[in-house]
C-alpha positions as CSV (number, residue, x, y, z in Angstrom):
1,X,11.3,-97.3,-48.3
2,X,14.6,-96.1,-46.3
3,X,16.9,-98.5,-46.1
4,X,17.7,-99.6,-42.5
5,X,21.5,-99.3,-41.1
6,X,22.8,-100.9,-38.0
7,X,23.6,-98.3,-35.3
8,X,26.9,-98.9,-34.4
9,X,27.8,-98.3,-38.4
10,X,25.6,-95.0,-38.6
11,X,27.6,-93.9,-35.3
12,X,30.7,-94.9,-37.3
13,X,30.2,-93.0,-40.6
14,X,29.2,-90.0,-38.9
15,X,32.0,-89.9,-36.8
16,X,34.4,-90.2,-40.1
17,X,32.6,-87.4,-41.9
18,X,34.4,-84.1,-42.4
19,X,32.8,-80.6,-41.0
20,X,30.1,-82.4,-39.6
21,X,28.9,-81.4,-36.0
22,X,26.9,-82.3,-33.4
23,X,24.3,-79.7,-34.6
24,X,24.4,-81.1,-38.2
25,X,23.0,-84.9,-36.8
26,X,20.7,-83.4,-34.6
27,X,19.0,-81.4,-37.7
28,X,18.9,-84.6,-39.4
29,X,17.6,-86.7,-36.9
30,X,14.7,-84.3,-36.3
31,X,14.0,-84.3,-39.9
32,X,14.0,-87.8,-40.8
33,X,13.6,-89.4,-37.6
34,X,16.7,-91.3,-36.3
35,X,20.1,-91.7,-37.4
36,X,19.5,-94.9,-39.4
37,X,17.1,-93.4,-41.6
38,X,19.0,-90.3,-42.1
39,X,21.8,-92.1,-43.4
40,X,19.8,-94.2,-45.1
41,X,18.0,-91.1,-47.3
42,X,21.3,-90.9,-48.5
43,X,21.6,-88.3,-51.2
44,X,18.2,-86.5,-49.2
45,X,20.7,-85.1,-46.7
46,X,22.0,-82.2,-48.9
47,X,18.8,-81.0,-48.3
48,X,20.5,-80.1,-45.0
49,X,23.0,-77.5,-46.3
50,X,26.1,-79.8,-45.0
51,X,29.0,-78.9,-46.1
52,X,30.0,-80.1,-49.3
53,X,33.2,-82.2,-47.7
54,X,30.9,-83.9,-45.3
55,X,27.7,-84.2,-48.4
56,X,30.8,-86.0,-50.8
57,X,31.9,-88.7,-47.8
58,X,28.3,-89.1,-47.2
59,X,27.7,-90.0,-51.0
60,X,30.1,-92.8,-51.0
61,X,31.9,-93.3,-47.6
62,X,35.1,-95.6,-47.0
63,X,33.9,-98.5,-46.7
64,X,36.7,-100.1,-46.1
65,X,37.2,-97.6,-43.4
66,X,33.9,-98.3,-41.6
67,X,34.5,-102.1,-41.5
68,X,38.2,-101.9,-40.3
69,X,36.6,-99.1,-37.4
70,X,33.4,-101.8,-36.5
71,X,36.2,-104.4,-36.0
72,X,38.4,-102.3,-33.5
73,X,34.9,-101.4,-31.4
74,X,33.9,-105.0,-31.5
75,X,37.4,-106.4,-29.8
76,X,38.4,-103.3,-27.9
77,X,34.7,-103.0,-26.0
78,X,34.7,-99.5,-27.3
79,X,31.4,-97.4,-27.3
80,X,30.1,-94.9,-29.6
81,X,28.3,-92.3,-28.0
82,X,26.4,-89.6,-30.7
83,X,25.0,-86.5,-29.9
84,X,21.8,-87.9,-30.1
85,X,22.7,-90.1,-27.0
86,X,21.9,-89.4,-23.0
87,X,25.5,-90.4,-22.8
88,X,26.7,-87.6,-24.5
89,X,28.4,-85.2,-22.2
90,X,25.4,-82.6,-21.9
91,X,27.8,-79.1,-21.4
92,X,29.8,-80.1,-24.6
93,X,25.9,-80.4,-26.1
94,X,25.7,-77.2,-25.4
95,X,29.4,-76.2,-27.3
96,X,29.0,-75.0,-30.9
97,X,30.9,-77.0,-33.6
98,X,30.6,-80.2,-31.1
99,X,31.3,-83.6,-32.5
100,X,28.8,-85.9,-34.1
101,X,29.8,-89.1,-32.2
102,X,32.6,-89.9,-29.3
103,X,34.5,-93.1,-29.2
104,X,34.7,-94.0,-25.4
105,X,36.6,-96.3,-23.3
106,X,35.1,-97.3,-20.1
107,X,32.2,-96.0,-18.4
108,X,30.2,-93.6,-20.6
109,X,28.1,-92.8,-17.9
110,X,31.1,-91.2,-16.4
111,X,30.6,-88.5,-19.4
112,X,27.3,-87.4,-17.4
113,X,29.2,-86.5,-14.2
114,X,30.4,-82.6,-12.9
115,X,33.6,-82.1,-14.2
116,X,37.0,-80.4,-13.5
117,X,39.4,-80.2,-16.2
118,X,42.8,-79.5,-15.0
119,X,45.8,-78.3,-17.5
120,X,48.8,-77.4,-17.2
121,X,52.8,-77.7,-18.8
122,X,54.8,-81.0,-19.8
123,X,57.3,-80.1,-17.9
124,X,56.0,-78.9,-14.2
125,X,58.5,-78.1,-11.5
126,X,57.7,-80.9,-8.6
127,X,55.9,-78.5,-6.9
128,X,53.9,-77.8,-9.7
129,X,53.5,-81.6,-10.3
130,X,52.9,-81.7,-6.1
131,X,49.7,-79.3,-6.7
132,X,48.2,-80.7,-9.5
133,X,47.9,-84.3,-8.0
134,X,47.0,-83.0,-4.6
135,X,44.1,-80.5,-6.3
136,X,42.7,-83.2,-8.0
137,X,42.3,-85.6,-5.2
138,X,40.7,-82.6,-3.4
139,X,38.4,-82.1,-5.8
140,X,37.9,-86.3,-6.4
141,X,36.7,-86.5,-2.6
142,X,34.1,-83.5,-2.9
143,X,32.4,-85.4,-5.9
144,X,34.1,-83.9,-8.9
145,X,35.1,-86.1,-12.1
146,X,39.0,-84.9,-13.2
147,X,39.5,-84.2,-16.8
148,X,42.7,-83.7,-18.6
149,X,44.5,-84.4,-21.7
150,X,46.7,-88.0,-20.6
151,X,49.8,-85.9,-21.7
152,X,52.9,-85.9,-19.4
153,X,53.2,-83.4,-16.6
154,X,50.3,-81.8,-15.3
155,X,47.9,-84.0,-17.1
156,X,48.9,-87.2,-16.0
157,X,49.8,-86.0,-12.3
158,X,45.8,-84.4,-11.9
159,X,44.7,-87.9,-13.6
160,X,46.8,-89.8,-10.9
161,X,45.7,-87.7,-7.9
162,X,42.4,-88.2,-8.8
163,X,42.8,-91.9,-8.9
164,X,44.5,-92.0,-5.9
165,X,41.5,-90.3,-3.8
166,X,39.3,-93.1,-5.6
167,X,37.4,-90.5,-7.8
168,X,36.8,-90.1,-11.3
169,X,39.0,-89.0,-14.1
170,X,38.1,-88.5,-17.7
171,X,41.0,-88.2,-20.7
172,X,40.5,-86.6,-23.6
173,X,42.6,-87.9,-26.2
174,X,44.0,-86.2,-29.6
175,X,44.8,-89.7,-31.5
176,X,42.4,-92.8,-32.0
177,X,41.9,-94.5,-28.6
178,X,43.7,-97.7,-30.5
179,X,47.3,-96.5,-29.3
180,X,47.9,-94.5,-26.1
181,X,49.9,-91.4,-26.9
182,X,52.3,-91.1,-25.0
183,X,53.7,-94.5,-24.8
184,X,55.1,-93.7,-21.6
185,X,51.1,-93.0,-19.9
186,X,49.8,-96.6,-20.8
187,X,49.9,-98.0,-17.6
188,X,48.2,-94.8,-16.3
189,X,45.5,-95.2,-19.2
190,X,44.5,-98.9,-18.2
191,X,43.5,-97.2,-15.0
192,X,41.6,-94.3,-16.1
193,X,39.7,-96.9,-18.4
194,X,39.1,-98.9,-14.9
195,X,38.2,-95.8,-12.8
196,X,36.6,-93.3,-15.5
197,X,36.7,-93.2,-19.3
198,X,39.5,-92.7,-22.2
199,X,37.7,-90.4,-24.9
200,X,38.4,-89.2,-28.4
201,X,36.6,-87.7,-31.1
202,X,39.4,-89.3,-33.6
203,X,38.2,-92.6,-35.5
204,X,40.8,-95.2,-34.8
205,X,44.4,-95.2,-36.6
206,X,44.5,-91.3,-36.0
207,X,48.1,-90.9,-35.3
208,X,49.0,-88.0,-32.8
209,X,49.1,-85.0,-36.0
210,X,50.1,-81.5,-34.4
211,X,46.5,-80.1,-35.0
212,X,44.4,-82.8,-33.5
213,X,45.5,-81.3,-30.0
214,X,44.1,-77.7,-29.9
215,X,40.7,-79.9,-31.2
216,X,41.3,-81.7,-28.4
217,X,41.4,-79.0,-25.9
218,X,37.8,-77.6,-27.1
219,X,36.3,-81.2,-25.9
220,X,38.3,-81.2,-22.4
221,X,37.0,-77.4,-22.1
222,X,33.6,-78.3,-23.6
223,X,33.0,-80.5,-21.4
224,X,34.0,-79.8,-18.1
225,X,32.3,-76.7,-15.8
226,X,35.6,-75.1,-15.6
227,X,39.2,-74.9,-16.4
228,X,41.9,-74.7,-13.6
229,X,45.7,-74.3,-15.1
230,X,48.1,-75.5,-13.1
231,X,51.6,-74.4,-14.6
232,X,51.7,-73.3,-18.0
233,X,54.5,-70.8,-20.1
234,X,52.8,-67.8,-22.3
235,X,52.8,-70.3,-25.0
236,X,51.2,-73.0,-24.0
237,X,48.3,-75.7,-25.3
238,X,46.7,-75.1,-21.5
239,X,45.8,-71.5,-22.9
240,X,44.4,-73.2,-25.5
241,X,41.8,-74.8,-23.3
242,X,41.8,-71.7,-21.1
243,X,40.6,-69.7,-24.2
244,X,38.1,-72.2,-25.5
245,X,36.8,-72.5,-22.1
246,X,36.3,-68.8,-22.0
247,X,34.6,-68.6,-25.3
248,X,32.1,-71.6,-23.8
249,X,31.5,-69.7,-21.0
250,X,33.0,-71.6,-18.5
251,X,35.0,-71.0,-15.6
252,X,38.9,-70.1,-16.2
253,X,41.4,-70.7,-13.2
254,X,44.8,-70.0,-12.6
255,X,47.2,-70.6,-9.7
256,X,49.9,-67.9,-9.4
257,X,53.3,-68.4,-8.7
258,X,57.0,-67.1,-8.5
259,X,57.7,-63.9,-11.3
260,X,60.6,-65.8,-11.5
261,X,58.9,-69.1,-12.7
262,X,58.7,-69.0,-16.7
263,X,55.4,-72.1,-15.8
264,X,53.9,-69.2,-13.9
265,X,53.9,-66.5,-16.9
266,X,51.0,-67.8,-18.9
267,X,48.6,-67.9,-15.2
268,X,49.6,-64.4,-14.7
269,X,48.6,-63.6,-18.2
270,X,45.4,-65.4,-17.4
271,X,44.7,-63.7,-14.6
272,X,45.3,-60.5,-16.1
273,X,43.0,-61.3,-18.2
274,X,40.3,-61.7,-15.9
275,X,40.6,-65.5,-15.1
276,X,39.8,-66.5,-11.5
277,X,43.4,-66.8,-8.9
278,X,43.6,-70.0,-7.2
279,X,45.4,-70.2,-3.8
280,X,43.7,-73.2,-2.3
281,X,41.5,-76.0,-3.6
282,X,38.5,-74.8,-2.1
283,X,38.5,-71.4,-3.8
284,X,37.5,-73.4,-7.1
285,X,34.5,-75.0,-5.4
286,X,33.3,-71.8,-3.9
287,X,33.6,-70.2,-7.6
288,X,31.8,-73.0,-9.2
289,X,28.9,-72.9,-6.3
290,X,29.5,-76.8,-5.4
291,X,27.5,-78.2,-3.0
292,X,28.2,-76.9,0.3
293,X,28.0,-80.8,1.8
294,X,30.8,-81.5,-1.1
295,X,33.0,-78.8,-0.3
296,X,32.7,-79.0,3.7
297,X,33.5,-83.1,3.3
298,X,36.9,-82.2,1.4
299,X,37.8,-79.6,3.2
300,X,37.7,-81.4,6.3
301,X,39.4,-84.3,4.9
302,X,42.1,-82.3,3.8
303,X,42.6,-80.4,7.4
304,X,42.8,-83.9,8.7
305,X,45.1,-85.6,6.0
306,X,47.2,-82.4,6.6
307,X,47.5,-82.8,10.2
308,X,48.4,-86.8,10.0
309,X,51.3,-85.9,7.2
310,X,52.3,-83.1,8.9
311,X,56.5,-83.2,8.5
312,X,58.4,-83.2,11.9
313,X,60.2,-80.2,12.7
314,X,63.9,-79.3,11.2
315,X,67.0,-78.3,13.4
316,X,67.9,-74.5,12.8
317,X,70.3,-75.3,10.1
318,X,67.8,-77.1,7.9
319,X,65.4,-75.0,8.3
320,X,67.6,-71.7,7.6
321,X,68.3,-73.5,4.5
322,X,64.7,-73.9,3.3
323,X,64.2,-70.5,4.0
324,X,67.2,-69.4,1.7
325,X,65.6,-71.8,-0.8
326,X,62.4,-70.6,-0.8
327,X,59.7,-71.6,-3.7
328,X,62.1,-70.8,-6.7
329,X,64.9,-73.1,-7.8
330,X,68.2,-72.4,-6.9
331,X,72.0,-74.4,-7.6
332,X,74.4,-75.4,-4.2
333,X,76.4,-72.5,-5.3
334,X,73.7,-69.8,-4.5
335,X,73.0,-71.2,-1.3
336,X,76.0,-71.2,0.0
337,X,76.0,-67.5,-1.3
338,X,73.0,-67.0,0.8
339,X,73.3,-68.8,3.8
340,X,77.4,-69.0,4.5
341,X,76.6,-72.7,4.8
342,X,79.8,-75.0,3.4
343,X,78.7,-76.3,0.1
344,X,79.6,-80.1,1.5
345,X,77.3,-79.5,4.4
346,X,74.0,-78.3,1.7
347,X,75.0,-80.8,-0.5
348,X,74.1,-83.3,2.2
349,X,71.3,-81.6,3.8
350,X,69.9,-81.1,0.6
351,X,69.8,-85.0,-0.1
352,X,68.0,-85.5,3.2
353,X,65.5,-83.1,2.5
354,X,65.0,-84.6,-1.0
355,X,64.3,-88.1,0.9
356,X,62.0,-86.4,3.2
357,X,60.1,-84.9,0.3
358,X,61.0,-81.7,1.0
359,X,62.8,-80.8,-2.0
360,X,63.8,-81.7,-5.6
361,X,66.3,-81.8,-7.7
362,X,65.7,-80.5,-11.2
363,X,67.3,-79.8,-14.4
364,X,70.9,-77.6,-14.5
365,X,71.9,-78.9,-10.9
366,X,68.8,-76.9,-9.4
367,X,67.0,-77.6,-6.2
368,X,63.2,-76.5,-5.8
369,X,61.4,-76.5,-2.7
370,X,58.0,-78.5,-2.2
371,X,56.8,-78.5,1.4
């Protein structure tokens, strides 16, 4: 007679076990029925061909592991979702080499929904920043769920815009969903929990290790219908997901920008390489065949949030200086190069346009424009 195991512990072992995938548990399951008795035929699963790492844990598993893991679930409100599960997110299903069991905090039902994931650098220009959020509220409002990676930069900024237009957002993490890496997107994590679901393949007290992330990336591509990078350098985790999305057969996105932008290099090389260019939110909808109801909704709501934020007209001056801006960053100096403007006079029209939104100031003393 097998010996009976409670779920929640099956889900737990599996999710601990080296080299095992999503494909490996669904082999088993069909074999011996459910996940309870196929851990509970213990040394019958070699019959499988699992790999020997994953056979050995499965021999004699941590169990002080398991119990410390069961404890975490039990006070955080955690959920375990297998493969076996209609929670499971069904494109990542589909993904080869796809975990055995997610840990999930929130709504696992948000796992289910259309996704967008949305990439991009650490360290966006604010216009870059400016895009990402505004994208990701577009595509909140026409019905998409945002995923991303919780890092800083374009992550969190697509997270927040999606939050902000009362949608969905999904993060995928690369440590155990115990601690929020970074520290500094905590606050920004409680709400994703509230509005969406934290995720992680990682058992808990997985510290952030170098590799987890490019793991990371397969599940944030895996999941999602397509990939849209934001800003990204030539080497750049975001090309990471680009590439796994490619090999999934997803979508790939990229939005251009300046030759002169080193976060615009690794979008060019995208779209050299065949990946989709991106000039307005609705291109990505059109791409992805989205409900024409969905798309029409958004767009309109954008015309019309467009129209009500509209910025008031600039005297000549101001808007001679924009002009000499343009979209790439440039220092006091080189505007007063430009426009024969007295560097006390752009110094101070430069703070009121920074006020207005209009500009930012960025590293090295360097303005860049964002309206």
């Amino acid at each position: 007679m097998l010996v009976r195991m409670d779920l929640v512990r099956a889900c737990a072992i599996l999710a601990r076990t080296p080299r095992l995938t999503a494909e490996h548990v669904r082999e088993a399951v069909a074999h011996f029925g459910d996940l309870e008795r196929a851990l509970g035929a213990g040394r019958a699963l070699s019959s499988l061909q699992l790999p020997e790492e994953a056979r050995a844990w499965l021999a004699a598993p941590d169990t002080a592991a398991i119990d410390s893991d069961i404890a975490w679930i039990a006070s955080s409100g955690a959920r375990l979702v297998p493969c076996t599960s209609a929670d499971y997110p069904p494109l990542l299903a589909e993904v080869r080499g796809a975990p055995p069991v997610l840990y999930v905090l929130g709504d696992p039902a948000v796992l289910r929904t259309p996704q967008l994931a949305m990439v991009g650098s650490r360290n966006p220009t604010p216009a870059g920043r400016v895009t990402a959020r505004d994208f990701a509220a577009f595509f909140a409002r026409a019905g998409l769920t945002i995923t991303s990676g919780l890092a800083l930069g374009i992550d969190a900024a697509s997270h927040e815009g999606a939050l902000a237009a009362g949608g969905l957002t999904i993060a995928v993490c690369g440590t155990g969903l115990d601690d929020v890496y970074p520290r500094e997107n905590r606050a920004l994590a409680d709400r994703i929990r509230e509005r969406g679901a934290l995720v992680s393949e990682f058992p808990p007290r997985t510290p952030p290790r170098r590799e987890n992330f490019p793991q990371r990336n397969r599940i944030i591509s895996g999941m999602t219908l397509g990939t849209l990078v934001v800003e990204a350098a030539r080497r750049s985790g975001a090309l990471i997901t680009a590439k796994y999305a490619g090999e999934q057969g997803r979508e790939v996105f990229a939005i251009p920008g300046s030759i002169h932008n080193p976060l615009a290099r690794g979008c060019h090389q995208l779209i050299r390489q065949g990946a989709k260019l991106v000039e307005s939110a609705g291109d990505v909808l059109s791409e992805l065949h989205f409900s024409f109801e969905a798309q029409e909704l958004a767009t309109r709501e954008e015309a019309a949030r467009n129209t009500a934020t509209a910025a008031p007209a600039l005297d000549k001056e101001y808007e001679m200086l924009l002009d000499a801006l343009g979209f790439e960053p440039a220092t006091i100096d080189a505007l007063v190069a430009r426009t024969g403007l007295p560097g006390e006079s752009i110094a101070s029209m430069l703070l009121i346009l920074e006020l207005e939104g209009r500009v930012a100031l960025q590293a090295g003393g360097r303005y860049c424009r964002i309206l």
